[in-house]
C-alpha positions as CSV (number, residue, x, y, z in Angstrom):
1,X,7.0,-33.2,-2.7
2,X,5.6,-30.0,-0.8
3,X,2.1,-29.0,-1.5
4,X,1.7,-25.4,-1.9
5,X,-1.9,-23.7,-2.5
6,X,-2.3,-21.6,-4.3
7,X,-3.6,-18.2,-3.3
8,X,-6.8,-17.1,-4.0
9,X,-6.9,-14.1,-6.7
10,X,-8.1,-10.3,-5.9
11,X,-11.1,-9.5,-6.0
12,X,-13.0,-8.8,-9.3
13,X,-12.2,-5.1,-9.8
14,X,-13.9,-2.8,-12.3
15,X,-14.0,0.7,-13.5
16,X,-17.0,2.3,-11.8
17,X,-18.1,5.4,-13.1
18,X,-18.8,8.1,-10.7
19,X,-21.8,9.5,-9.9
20,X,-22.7,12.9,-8.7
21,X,-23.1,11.0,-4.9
22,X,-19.9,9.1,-5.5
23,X,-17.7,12.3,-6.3
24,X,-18.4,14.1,-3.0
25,X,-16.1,12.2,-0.6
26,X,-13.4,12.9,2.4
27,X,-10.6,13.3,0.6
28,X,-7.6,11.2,2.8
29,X,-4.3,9.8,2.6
30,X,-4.0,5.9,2.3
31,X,-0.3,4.9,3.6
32,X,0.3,1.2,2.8
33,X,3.7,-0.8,4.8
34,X,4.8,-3.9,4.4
35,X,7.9,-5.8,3.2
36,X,8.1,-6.5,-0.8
37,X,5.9,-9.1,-1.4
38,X,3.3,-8.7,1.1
39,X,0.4,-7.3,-1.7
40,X,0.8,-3.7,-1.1
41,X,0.5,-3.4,-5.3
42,X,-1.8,-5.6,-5.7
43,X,-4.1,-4.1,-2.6
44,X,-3.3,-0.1,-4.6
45,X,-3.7,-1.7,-8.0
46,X,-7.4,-2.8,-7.3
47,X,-8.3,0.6,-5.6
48,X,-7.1,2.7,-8.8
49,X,-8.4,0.0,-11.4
50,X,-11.6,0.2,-9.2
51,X,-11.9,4.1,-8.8
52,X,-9.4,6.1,-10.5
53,X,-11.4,8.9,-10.3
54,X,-11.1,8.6,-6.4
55,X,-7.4,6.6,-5.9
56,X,-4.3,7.5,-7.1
57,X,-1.6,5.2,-6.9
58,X,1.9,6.6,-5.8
59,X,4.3,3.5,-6.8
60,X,8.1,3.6,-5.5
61,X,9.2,1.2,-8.0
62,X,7.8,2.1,-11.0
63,X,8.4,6.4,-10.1
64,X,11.9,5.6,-9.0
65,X,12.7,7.4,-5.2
66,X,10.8,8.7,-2.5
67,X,10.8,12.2,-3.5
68,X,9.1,11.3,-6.7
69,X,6.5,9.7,-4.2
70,X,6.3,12.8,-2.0
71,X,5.8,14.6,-5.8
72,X,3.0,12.3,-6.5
73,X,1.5,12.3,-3.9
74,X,1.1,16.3,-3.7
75,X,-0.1,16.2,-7.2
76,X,-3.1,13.8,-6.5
77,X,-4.2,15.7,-3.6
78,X,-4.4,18.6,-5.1
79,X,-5.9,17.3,-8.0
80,X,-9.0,15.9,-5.1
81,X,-7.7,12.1,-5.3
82,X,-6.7,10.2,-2.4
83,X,-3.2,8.7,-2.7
84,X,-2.3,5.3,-2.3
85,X,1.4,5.5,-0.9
86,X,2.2,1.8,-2.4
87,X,6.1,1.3,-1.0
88,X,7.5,-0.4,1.9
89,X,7.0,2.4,4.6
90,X,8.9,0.3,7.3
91,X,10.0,2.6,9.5
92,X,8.7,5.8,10.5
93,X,11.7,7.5,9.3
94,X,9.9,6.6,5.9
95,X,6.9,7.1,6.5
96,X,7.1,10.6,8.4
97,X,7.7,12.7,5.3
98,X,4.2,11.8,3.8
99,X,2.9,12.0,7.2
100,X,4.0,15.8,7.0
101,X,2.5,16.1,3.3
102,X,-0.9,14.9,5.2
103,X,-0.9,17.1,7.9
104,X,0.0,19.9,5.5
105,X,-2.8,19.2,3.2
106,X,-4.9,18.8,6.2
107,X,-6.6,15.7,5.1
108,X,-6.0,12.7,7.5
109,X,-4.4,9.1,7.3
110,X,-5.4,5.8,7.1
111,X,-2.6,3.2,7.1
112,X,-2.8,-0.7,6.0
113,X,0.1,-3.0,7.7
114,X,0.2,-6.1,5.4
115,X,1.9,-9.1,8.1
116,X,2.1,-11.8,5.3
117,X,4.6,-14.5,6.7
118,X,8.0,-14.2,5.4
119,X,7.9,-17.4,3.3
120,X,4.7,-15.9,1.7
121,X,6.9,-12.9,0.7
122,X,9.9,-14.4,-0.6
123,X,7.8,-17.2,-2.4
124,X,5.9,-14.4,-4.3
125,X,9.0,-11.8,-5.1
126,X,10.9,-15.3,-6.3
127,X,7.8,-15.6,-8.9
128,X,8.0,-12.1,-9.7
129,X,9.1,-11.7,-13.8
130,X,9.9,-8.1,-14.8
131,X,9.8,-6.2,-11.4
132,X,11.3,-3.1,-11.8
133,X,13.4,-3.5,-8.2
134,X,13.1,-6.8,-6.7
135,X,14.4,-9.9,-9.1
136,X,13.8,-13.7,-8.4
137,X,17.8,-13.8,-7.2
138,X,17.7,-11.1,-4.6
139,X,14.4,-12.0,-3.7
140,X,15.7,-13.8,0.1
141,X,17.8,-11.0,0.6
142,X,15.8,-8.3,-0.2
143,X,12.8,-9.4,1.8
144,X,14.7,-10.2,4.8
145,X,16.8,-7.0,5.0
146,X,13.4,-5.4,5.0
147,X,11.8,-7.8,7.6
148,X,14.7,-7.0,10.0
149,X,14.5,-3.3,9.8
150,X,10.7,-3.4,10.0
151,X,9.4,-1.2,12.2
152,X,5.6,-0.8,11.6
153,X,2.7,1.5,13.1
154,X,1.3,-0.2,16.0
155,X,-1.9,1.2,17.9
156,X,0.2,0.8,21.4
157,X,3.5,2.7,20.5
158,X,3.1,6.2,21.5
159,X,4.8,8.1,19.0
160,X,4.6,10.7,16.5
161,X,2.2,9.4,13.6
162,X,-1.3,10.3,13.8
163,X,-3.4,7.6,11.8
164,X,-7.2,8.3,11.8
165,X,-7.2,4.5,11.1
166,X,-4.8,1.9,11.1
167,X,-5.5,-1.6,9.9
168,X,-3.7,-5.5,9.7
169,X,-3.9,-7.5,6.8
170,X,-2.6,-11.0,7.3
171,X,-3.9,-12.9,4.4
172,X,-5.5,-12.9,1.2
173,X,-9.2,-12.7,2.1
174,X,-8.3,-9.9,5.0
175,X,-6.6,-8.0,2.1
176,X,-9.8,-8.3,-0.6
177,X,-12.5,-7.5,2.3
178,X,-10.6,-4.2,2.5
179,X,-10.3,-3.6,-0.9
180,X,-14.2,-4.4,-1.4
181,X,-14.6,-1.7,1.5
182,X,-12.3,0.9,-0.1
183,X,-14.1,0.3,-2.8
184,X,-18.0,0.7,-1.8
């Protein structure tokens, strides 16, 4: 028999109301990459459930194709909300046409790179039920076409994204630290 643990949840999130202090923030970009299954959802999930006053989540598989993205996330921005950019983002081919939408807007770019081992990723997309893209018998597939073609921002590669911060998330407890800190 193999043991697996099981993972601890997210953290607790909450609607918080804003206050007048709350609603005067630096309004920025927040571009998430990873392979599917790596938490990217559940990481924007808990931001908007938190402050959706604040976070807008722009969700590939539930808006259908990148250009809906790019429309999304144009619409939050200029409605003041910072955009969570939840797909996989694994190349900068990808990622370079919200990069432009950022540099456009003139707001800057923070990006979380979620490095969940592979078995962690197929494991969870396998236990997935009802996911609009990724079903339990593709999972293996899907996850490892994406692992081999991922590319992601690295602070020593001198290249054309401009992050104003760019962080690694390689568990569970990494990923709800930042979330807690996204959301304070």
């Amino acid at each position: 028999p193999v043991f697996v643990l099981d993972e601890p949840p997210p953290p607790m999130t909450r609607y918080t109301p804003p206050t007048p202090s709350s609603q005067n923030f630096e309004k920025f970009m927040l571009l998430l990459v990873g392979v599917p299954g790596s938490g990217k959802s559940t990481f924007a999930s808990s931001l908007d459930t938190g402050k959706p006053w604040k976070y807008a989540r722009v969700n590939q598989d539930s808006l259908g194709s990148r250009k809906a993205c790019e429309q999304a996330t144009l619409d939050a921005l200029a409605q003041g909300k910072c955009p969570i950019v939840d797909r996989c983002n694994f190349s900068l081919a990808q990622r370079k046409p919200f990069l432009d939408i950022a540099r456009a807007a003139g707001v800057g770019v923070e990006a979380v790179v979620f490095t969940y081992p592979m078995a962690t990723c197929v494991r969870r997309c396998e236990a997935r039920t009802g996911h609009e893209t990724v079903t339990p018998e593709i999972a293996m597939e899907v996850v490892m076409r994406m692992a081999t073609n991922f590319s992601p921002p690295l602070p020593n590669r001198v290249i054309a994204e401009d992050y104003r911060r760019l962080r690694t998330v390689k568990d569970v407890q990494e990923a709800n630290d930042l979330i807690l800190e996204y959301l304070h």
